[in-house]
Each structure stands twice: as C-alpha cells, then as structure tokens.
N, C-alpha and C positions, 0 to 999 in steps of 0.2 A: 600191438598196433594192427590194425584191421584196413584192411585194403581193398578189401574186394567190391567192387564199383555196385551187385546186386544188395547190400545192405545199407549203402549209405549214399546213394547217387539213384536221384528221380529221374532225372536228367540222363538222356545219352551225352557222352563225352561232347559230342558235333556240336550239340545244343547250346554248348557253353558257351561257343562264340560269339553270339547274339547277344546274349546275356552283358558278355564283360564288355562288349565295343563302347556302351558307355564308358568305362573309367581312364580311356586309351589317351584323352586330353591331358598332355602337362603344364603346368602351371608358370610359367616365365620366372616369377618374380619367388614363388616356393622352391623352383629348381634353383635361384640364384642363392636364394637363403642356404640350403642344404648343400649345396659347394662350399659357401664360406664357412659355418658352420667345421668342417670337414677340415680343408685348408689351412683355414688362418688357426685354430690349434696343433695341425697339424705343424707350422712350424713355428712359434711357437716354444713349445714345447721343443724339438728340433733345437732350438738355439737352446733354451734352458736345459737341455739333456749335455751340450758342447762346454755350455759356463762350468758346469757343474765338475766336468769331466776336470777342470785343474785343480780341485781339490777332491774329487772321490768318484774315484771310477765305479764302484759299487751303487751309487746314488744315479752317476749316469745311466748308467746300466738301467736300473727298473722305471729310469723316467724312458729312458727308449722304450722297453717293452709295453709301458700305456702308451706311449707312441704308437706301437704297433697296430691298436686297433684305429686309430685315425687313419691309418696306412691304408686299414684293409675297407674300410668306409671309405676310400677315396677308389681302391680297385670295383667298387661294387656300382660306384657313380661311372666310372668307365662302362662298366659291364652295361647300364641302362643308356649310356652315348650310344655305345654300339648296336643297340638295339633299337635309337631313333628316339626313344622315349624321353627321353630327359629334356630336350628344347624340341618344340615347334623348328627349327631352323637347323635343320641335318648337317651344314657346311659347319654350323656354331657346336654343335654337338661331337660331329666329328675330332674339329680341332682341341675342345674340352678331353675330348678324350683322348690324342694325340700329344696332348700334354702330362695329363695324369700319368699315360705311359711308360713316361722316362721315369717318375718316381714311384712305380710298380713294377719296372723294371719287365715292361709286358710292352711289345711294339703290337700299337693298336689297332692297323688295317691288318697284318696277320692274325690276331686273335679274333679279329670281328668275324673272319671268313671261317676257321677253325671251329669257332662260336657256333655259327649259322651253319658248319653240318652236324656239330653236336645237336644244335634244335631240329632242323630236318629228319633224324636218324636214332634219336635216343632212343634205347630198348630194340634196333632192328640187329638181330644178329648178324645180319649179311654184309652189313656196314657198319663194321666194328675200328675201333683204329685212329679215328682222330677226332681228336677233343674233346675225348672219354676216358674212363677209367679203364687199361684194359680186364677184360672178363672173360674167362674159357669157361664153356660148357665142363662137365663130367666127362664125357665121351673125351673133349680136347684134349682134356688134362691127360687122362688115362694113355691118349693113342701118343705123348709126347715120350721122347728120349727123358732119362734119369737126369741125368743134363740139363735138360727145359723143365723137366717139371720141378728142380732146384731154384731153376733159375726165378721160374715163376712166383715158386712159394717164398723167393725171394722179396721179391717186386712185391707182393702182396703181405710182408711182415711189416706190423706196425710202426717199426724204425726205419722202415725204408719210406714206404708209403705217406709217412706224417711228416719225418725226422730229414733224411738222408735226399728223398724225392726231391720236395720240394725247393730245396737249398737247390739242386742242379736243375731242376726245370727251370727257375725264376733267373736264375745266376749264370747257368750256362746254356740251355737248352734253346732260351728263347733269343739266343745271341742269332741266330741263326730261322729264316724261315720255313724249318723243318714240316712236311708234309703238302709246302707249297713251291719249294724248290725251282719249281719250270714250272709255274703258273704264269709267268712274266716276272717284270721286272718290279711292277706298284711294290709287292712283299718284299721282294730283298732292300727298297728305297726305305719302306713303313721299316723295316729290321735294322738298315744300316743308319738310318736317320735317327731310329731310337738310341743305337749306341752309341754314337756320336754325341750326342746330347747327355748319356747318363757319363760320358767321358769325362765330359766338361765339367756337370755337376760333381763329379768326383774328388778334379784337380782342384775345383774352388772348396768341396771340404776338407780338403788335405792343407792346402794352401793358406786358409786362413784357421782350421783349428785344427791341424797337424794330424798325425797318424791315429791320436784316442780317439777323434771324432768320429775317423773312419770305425774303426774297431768295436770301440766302446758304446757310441750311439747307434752309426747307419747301419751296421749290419744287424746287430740285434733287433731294430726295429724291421728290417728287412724281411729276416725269418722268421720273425714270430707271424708277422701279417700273411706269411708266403704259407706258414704250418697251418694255421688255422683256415685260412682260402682256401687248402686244401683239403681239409678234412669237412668243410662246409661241401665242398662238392661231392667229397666223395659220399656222404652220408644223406647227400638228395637224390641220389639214384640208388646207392649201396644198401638197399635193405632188403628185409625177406623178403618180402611177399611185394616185390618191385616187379617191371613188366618188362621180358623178353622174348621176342616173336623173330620166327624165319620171314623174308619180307613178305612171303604171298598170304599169312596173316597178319602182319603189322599194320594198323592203323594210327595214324600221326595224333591227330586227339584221345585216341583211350591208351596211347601210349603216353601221353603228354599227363595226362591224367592219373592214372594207373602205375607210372613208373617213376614220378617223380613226389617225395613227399612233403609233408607239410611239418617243418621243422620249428616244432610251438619253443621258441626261445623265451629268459624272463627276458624283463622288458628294456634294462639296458646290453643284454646283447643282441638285442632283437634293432636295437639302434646303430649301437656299430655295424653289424653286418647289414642295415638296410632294407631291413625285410625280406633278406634273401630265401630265407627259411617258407615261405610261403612259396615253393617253387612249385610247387604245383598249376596253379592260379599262373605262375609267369612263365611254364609253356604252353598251356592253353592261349595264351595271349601277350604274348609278350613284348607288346607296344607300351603296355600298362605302365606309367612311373611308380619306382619303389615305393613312393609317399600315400601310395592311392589303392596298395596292393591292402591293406586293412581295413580300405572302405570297403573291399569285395567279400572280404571276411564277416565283418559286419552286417553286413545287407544279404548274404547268402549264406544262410549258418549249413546249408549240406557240406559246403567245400569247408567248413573248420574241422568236421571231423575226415573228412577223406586224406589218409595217407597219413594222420596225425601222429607225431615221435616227440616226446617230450626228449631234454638234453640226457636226463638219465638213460633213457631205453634206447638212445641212439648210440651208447656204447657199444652195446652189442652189435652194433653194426661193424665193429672194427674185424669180429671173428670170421666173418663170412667171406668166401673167397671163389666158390666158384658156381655157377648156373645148371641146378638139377633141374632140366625139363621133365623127366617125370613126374616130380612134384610141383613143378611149377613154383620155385623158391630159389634164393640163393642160400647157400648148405656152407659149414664149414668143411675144409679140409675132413676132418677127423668124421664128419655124419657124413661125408660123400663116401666112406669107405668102410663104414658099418655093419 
C-alpha cells in the first residue's frame, strides 16, 4: 500500500477542500431511503431471528449475526447524523441519531463530541487519548514499567482489541460519559437518556420473547456489529505508512489525508459498512453523505489510489502496534526491537 502523498497526490492536501465542497449536499428523500433500507431489515430479521429461537437456537444464532451487519449500517448512518451530513435539518439528523443510539448501544451527543476530537486531532501526537485507538511511540513503550508495557501489549493483542475491547466499550464503557465527565451536564443526559431507553428495549425483549432472545439474538447481533466497527476503525488509521506528527508539524488536511486510508472493500461490504472505507475522502470533508462519498472516487481517480488497502493486505494491519518516528511507520512489536 503506498501512501506517500509525492507519488499519488497533484494536489496539496488544503486543495481538496475546494474540490469536494461540491458533493457536501444530502439528498432528503436518498437519506430517507438508506434509513429504511437499514431499519426495516434490520428488524425484521430481529423478529425472524426471536420466531426462530423456539425451535433452534442454532438458526437464531446466524440469522442474528447477518443481523449484525444491518446493526453496523445503522452505527454508520449515525456516524454521518453526527456529522450533519445525512439531512439538511441538523435538529432531524440529530434526533435520527439519538435514536439509532439506543440500538448501537452508543449515547449520541457523547460520541458526536469524542468524534469531533478524533476529526480535529487524528495523527497529532500531543493529543492522543480520546476517540482514538491508543498508540505509543517506541521511545513510550521502551521508557514504560514491565507492567505497562504488559499491559499495553495487552490492549493491543488481537483478542483483546477485536474480541474482548469491543464487547466492554459498547456494553460497558459507553454506559458512562467517559472523557467528558465535567463537561456539563448535555453528556451525562445524551449517556443517561441512552440507557434508560436501551433499558426499556431490553425488558420488552425479555418480556415478550424471554431470555433466548436476549442471548441468542440481541447480543450476538450486538457483538458481531460492535467487532467489526471496531476493526473498521482501527484499520483506517492503523497502518504503516499512516501519519503521526508532534503538533508544531501537524497539519489537519495532510493528516486527514495521509493518515487515514482508503479501505477498497467488495461491494457488498462496502454496502454494509456505508462507504466507510473511503475514510480518507471523509476527513478531508466530512460533511459529505456516505452515498456520495463514490461519486468523489469517480470523478477524482488521484484520491482512489491514495491510502489504498485492499481487505486482504489490511490484515496485516492487525500486527502493528506501535509508532517508529525514525522510520516514520507503524512497526510491530517484534521490528521495533530488532
């Protein structure tokens, strides 16, 4: 995968704003369609995963996990609420997304904010910490106790990161407005109001299709969409030749650019997850609705090769764990100590 902005970018990073401010119009009546779309098999499928469950939990079971991916299609239509792009009507978008919430189990004004310093700050080392994957330098790792640097190679083991992470980010983590604490009150209302509501939806699926629905449908659909959410993000900034600068060289577009890739999926996962994979394109600009992030591709073939990872060579991004500024790459464990 080749990254480097002198071989495949005419354009300075800045330049691209110009460029994209056309595609920044959403659509009303395409936004409407791509909710229901989402939605209405979303449940669906939901009830046919609960019928099922009285005669074979085994069959509930993998209609939940295709479930799963409606799940994470519906976090992804959040993710463009929170960014304004999905309706014309910020109040409509908001609430859109305030809804989705409670069945992504994500309280929406805390993550919109958390969101909005991950876009402000991606790739700035100095502002490391929220809404990111975390990332130690060489130098971090090395000057850490035996201890931390366990605990780290913890945190950054496949099973924890893909497997174990995301079950207590989604499940527990986000019970609480962690990082915004004493921000005021908006966060703890958007956190306490989400749980309240995914309460309720709880007791009515306990209530009317007893404890397998819980077990057997909602959580398996839960975690599979929470695993994969998370490995989509982590593998749009998580690769080598990604971009991490101390702030007094950090610029927000060739970081935007440069550190976010372009995740060429086939074409029905490129639908589930919404065109996320084009993340490049959507911190440059990220007004842009999902549905319109392919017209950019289209019309500007520099930006199809820049940052490009097919799903195969994005494996490899699993090995990488920590920030060699000497080489300016992300290094395994095992080459950082070579």
């Amino acid at each position: 995968m080749s990254n480097d902005p002198r071989t495949h970018n005419q354009r300075e990073a800045r330049e691209w704003v110009s460029v994209l401010a056309k595609y920044r119009e959403p659509n009303t009546l395409r936004s409407s369609y791509e909710l229901g779309v989402s939605v209405i098999p979303f449940v669906a499928l939901w009830a046919a995963a609960c019928y099922m469950a009285s005669f074979s939990y085994t069959a509930a079971f993998f209609i939940a996990l295709l479930n799963g991916g409606f799940l994470l299609r519906m976090f992804c239509i959040q993710h463009d609420c929170g960014h304004g792009s999905f309706f014309d009507n910020r109040t409509l978008s908001d609430w859109v997304g305030r809804v989705l919430g409670v069945f992504t189990l994500t309280p929406y004004d805390v993550w919109r904010r958390t969101h909005s310093i991950h876009h402000s700050h991606a790739g700035d080392l100095d502002h490391r910490g929220i809404g990111d994957v975390m990332t130690l330098t060489v130098e971090e790792y090395n000057a850490r106790t035996p201890l931390k640097r366990f605990m780290y190679r913890l945190y950054r083991h496949p099973a924890v990161m893909f497997g174990l992470g995301p079950s207590y980010l989604f499940v527990l983590q986000n019970r609480l407005p962690l990082g915004l604490m004493s921000q005021g009150r908006k966060y703890w209302i958007s956190a306490m109001g989400t749980n309240a509501a995914m309460a309720f939806v709880v007791f009515l699926i306990v209530f009317f299709g007893g404890w397998q629905a819980l077990v057997f449908v909602t959580l398996p659909t839960v975690l599979l969409a929470a695993s994969v959410g998370v490995w989509l993000f982590y593998v749009q900034h998580q690769f080598e030749e990604t971009h991490w600068k101390n702030t007094e060289d950090w610029k927000l577009h060739e970081a935007a650019l440069e550190g976010s890739s372009h995740y060429d999926l086939p074409v029905v996962l490129r639908w589930f997850t919404a065109n996320i994979g084009i993340h490049h394109v959507h911190h440059l600009y990220s007004r842009i609705p999902f549905y319109r992030l392919t017209d950019v591709l289209r019309d500007n073939e520099e930006l199809v090769h820049c940052g490009r990872m097919t799903l195969r060579q994005s494996l490899r991004c699993a090995r990488l764990d920590l920030w060699d500024a000497s080489k300016n790459r992300l290094v395994s464990f095992k080459e950082a100590h070579s």
